[in-house]
C-alpha positions in Angstrom: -14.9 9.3 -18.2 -17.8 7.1 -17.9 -18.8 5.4 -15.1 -18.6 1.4 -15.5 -21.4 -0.5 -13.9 -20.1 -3.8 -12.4 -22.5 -7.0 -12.2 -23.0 -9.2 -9.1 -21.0 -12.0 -10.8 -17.9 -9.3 -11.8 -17.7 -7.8 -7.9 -17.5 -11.1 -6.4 -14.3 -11.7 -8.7 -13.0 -8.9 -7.4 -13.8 -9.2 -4.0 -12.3 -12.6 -3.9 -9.0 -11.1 -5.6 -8.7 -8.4 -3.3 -9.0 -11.1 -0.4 -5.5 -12.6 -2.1 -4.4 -9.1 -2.1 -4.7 -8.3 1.0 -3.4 -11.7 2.6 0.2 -10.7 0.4 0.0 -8.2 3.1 -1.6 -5.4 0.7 -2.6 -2.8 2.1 -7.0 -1.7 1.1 -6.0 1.6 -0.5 -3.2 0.1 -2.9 -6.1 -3.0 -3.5 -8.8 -0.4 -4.3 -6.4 0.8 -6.9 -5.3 -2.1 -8.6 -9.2 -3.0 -9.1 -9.6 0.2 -10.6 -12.5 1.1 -8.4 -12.3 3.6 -4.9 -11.3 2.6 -1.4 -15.3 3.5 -0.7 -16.9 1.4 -3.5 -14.7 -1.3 -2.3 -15.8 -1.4 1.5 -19.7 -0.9 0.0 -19.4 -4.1 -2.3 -17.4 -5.9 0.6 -20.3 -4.8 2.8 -23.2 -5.8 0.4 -21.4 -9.0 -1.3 -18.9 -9.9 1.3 -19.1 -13.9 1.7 -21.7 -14.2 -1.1 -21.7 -16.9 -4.0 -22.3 -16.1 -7.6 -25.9 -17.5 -7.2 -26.8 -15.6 -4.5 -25.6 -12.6 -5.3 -27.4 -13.1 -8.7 -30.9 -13.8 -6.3 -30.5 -10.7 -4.7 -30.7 -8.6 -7.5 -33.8 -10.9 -8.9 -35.5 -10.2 -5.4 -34.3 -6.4 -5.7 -36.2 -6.0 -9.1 -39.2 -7.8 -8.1 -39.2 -5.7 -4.7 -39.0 -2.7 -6.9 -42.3 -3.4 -8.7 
């Protein structure tokens, strides 16, 4: 199976679903699951996009491309 690459805009979407998710009382490994992704790729996005808006997030990958030149 091929590995699906998320963008900024689609991780925040999840992000912010897990956060309902786990205020039903959830626990992270059951969250991880019904987002279809690991319990490790989870806390990575929630530590790289954790409190970010759509524009921001969206910024730091323009800054990461440029930085990459």
């Amino acid at each position: 199976m091929a590995k699906k690459r998320y963008r900024p805009e689609e991780i925040i979407a999840k992000l912010r679903e897990a956060d309902v998710l786990l205020a039903q009382g959830n626990k992270v490994p059951e969250v991880a699951r019904h987002l279809g992704v690991t319990e490790q790729t989870y806390y990575r996005w929630r530590k790289e996009y954790g409190g970010m808006k759509v524009s921001q997030a969206r910024r730091l990958k323009e800054l990461e491309k440029e930085n990459a030149r």
